[in-house]
Backbone as CSV, one residue per row, in Angstrom:
resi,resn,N_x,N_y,N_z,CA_x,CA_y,CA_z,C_x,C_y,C_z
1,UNK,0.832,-1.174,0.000,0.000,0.000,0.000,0.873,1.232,0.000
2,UNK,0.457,2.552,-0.017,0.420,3.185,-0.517,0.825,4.381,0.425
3,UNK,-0.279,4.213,1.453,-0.801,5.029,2.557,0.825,4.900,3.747
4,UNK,0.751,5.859,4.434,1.941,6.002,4.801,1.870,5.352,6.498
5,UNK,2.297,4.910,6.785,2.269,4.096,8.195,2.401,5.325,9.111
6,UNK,2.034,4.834,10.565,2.328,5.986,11.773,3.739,6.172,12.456
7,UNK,4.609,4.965,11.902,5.983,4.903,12.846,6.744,4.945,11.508
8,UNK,6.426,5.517,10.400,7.881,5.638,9.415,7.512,7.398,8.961
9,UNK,8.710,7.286,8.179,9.054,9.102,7.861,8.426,9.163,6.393
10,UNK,8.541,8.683,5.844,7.844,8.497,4.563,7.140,7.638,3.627
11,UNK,6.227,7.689,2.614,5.395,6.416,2.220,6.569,6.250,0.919
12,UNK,7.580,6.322,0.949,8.775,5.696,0.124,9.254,4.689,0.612
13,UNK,9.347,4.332,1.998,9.720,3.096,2.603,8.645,2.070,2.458
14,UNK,7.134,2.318,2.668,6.211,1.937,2.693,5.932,1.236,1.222
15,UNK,6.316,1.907,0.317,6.267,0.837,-0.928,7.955,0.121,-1.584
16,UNK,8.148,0.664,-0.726,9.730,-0.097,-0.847,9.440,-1.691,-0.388
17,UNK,8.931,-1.542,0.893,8.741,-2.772,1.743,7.384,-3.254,1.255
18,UNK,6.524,-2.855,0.548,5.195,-3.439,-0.194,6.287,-4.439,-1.430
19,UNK,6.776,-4.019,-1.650,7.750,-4.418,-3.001,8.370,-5.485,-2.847
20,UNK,9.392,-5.770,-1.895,10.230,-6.590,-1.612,9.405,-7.613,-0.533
21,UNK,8.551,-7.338,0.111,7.327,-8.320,1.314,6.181,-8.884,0.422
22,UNK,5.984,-8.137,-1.143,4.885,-8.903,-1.309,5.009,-10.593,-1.609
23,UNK,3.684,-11.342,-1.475,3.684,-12.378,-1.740,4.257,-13.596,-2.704
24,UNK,5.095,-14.499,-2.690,5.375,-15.584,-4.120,4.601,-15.455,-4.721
25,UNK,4.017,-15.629,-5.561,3.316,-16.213,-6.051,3.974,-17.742,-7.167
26,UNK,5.381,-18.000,-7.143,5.793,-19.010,-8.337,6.773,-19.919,-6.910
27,UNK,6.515,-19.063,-5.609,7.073,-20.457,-4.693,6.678,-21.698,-4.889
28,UNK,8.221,-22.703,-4.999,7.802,-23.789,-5.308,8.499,-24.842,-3.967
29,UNK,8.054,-25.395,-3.065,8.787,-25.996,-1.494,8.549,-27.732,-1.757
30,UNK,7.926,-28.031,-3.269,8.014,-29.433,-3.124,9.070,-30.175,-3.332
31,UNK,9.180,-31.264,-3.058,10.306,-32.024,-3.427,10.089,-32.512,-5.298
32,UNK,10.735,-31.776,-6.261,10.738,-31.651,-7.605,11.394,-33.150,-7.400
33,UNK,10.173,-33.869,-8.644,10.836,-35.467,-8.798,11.040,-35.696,-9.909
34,UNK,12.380,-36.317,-10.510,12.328,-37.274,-12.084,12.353,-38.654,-11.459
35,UNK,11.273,-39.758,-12.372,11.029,-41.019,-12.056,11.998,-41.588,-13.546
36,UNK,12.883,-42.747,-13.465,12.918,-43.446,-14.426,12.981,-44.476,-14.530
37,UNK,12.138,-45.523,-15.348,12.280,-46.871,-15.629,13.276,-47.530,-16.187
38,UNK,13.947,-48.705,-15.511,14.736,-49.557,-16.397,14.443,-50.800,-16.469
39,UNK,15.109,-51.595,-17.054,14.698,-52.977,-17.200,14.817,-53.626,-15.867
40,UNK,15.571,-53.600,-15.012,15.985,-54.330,-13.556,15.250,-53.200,-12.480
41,UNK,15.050,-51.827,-12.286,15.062,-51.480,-11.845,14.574,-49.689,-12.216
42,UNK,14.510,-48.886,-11.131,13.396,-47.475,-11.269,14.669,-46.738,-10.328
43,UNK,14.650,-45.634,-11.140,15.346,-44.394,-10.168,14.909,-43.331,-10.115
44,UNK,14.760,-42.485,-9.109,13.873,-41.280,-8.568,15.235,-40.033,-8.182
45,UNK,14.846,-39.289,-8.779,15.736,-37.984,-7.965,14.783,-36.797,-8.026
46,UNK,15.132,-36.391,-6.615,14.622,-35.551,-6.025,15.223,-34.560,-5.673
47,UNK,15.087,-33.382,-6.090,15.365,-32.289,-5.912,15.360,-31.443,-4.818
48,UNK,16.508,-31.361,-3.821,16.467,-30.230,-2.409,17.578,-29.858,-2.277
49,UNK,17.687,-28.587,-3.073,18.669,-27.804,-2.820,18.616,-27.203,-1.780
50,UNK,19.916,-27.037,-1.038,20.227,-26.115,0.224,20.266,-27.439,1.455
51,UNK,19.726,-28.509,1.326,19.785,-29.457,2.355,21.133,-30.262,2.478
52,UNK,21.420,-30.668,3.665,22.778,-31.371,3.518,22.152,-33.144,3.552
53,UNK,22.934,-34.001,3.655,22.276,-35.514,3.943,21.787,-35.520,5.179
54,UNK,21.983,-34.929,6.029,21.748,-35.043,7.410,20.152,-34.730,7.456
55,UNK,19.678,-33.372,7.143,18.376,-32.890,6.843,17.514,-33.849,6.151
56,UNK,18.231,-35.056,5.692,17.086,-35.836,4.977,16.434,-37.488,5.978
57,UNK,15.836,-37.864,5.596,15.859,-39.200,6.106,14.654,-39.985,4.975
58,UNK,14.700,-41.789,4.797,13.961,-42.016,3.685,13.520,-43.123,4.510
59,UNK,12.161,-43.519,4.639,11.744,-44.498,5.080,10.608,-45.692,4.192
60,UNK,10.360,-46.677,4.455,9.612,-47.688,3.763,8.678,-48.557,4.695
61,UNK,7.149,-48.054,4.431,6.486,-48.665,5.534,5.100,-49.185,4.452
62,UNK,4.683,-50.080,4.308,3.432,-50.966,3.720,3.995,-50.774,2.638
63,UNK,4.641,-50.386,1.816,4.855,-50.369,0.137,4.846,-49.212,-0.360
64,UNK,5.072,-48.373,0.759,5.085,-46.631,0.451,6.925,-46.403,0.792
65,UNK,7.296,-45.791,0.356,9.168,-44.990,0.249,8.532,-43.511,0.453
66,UNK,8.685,-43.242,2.099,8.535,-41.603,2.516,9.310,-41.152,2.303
67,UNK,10.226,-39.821,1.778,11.447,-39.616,2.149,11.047,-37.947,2.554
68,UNK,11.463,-38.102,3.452,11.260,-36.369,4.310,12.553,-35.146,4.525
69,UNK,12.340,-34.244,4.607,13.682,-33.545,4.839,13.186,-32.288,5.534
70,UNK,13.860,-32.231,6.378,13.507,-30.889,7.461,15.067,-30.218,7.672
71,UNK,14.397,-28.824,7.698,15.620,-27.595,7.143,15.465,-26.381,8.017
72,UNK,16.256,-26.414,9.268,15.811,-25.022,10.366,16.369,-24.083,10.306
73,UNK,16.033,-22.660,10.383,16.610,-21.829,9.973,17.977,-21.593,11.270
74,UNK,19.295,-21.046,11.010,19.914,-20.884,11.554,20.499,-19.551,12.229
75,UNK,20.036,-19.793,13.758,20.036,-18.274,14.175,21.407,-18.023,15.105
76,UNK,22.368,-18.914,15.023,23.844,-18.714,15.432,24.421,-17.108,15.035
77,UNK,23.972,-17.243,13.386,24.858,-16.333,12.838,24.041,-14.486,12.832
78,UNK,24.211,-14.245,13.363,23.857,-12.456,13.727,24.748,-12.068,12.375
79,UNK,23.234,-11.139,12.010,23.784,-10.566,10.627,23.117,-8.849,10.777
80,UNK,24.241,-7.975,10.638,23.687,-6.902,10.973,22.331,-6.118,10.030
81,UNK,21.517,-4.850,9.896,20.712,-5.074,8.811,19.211,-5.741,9.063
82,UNK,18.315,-5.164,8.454,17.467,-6.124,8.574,17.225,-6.566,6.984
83,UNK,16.722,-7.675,6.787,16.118,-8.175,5.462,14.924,-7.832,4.924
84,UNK,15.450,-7.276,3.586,13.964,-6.954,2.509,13.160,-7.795,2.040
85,UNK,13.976,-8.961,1.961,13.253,-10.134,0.992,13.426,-11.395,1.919
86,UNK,12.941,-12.092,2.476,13.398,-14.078,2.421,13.328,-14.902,1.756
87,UNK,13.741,-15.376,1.067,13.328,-16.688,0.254,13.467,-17.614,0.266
88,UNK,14.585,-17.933,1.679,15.082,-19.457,1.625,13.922,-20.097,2.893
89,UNK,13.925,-21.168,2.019,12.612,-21.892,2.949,13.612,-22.320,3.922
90,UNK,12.614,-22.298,4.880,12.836,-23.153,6.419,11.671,-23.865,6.525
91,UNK,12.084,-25.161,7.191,10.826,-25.916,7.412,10.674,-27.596,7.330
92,UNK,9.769,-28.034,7.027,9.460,-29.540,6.537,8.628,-29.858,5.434
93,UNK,9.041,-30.386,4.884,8.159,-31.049,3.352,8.936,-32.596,3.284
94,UNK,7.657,-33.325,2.794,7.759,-34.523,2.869,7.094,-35.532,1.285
95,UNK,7.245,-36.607,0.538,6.789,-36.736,-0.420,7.210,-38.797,-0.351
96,UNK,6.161,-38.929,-0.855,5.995,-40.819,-0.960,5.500,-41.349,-1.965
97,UNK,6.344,-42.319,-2.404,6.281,-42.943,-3.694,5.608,-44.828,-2.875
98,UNK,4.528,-45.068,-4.230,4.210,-46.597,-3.864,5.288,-47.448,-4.529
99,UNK,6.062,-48.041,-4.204,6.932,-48.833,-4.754,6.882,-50.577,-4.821
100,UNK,5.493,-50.776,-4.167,5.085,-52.147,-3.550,5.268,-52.959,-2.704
101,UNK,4.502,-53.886,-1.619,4.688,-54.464,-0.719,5.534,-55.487,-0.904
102,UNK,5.928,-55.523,-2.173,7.203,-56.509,-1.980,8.726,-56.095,-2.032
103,UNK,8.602,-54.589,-1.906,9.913,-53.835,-1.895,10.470,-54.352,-0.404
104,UNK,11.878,-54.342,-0.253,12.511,-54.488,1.225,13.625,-53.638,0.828
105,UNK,13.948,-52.958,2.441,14.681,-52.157,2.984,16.194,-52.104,1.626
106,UNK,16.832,-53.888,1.637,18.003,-53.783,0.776,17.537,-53.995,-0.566
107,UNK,16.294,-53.499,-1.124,16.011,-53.109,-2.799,16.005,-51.912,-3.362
108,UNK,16.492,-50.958,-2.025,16.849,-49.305,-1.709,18.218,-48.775,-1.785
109,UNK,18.665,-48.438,-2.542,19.923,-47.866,-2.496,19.669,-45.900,-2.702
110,UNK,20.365,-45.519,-2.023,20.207,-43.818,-1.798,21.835,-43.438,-1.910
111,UNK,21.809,-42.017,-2.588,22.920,-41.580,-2.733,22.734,-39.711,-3.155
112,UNK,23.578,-39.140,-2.374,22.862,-37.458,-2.362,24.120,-36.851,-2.471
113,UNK,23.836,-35.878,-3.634,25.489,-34.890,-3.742,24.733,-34.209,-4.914
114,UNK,25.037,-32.451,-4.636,24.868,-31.359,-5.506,23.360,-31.227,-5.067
115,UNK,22.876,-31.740,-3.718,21.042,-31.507,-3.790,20.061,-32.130,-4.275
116,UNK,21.127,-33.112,-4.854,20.209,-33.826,-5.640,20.262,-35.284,-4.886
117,UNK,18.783,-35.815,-4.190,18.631,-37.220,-4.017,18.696,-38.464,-4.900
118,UNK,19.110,-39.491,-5.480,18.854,-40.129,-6.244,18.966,-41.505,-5.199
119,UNK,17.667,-42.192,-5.530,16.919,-43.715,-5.109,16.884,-44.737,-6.404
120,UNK,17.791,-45.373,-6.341,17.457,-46.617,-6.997,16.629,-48.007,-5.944
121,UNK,15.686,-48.304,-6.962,14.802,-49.717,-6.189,14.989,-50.442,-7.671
122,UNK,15.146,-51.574,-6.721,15.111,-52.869,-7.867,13.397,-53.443,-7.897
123,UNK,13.584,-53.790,-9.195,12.311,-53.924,-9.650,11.938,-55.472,-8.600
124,UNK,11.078,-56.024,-8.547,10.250,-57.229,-7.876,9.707,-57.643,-8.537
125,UNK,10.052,-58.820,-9.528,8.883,-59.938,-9.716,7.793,-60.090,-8.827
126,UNK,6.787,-60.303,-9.331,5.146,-60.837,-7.968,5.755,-62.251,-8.389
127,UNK,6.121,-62.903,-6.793,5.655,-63.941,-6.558,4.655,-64.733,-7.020
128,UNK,4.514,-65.712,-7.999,3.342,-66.602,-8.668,2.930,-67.304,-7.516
129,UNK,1.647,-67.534,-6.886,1.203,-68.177,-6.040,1.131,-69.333,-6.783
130,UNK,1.484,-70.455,-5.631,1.328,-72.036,-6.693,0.190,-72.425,-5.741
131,UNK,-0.813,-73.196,-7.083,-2.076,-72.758,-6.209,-2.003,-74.532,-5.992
132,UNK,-1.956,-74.527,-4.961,-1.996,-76.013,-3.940,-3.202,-76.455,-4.081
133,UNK,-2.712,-77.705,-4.851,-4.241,-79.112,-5.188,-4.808,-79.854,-3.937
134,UNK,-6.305,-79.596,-4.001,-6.499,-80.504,-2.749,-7.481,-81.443,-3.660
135,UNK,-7.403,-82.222,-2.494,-8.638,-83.629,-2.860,-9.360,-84.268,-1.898
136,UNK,-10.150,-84.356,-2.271,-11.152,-84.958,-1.084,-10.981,-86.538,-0.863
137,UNK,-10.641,-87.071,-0.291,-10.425,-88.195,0.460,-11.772,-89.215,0.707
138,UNK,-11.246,-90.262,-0.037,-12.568,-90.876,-0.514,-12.635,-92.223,0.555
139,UNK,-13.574,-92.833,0.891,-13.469,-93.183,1.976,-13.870,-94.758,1.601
């Protein structure tokens, strides 16, 4: 706006800080995914820049691969100044792929450098049920 606040000297600051405070509108905080198929196997990379490995963790529960990453802002460092703009997210975002109930823990391989997550899972044959003959017992 426009209108001049009660605790500043001029409405030049006032749209200075309308300017640089207004809203994203093209924020994007998901975890950006490429999926690819291979013959043995599927690889996923996921996109989180600014996170180290530590900030991440990937879990596998019913046939779902969670992988979460939480990122706190760091208030050690005193920086004189105040800030016009923020943009670096702080926070938690989280994202899960179905990979199937016959995935296990060692069909997971993870590997993270440049921000970039990459998950290889080996593909799973379904088990053919062998369908067991019965007979009735003749007497």
């Amino acid at each position: 706006m426009l209108m001049p606040t009660l605790f500043r000297n001029n409405s030049f600051e006032d749209l200075f800080d309308d300017f640089f405070n207004a809203p994203m509108r093209t924020r994007n905080v998901a975890m950006n995914a490429d999926v690819q198929e291979f013959d043995d196997h599927y690889e996923i990379d996921l996109q989180l820049p600014g996170y180290t490995k530590e900030d991440i963790k990937a879990d596998l529960k019913n046939g779902y691969l969670t992988v979460s990453a939480v990122k706190n802002e760091n208030n050690e460092e005193k920086k004189e100044g105040r800030y016009l703009r923020r943009e670096c997210y702080y926070g938690q975002m989280q994202r899960s792929f179905y990979v199937g109930d016959q995935t296990e823990y060692e069909d997971i391989h993870a590997g993270f450098e440049n921000g970039i997550l990459k998950l290889s899972i080996a593909k799973k044959d379904k088990k053919p049920e062998i369908e067991e003959k019965k007979y009735i017992n003749i007497e």
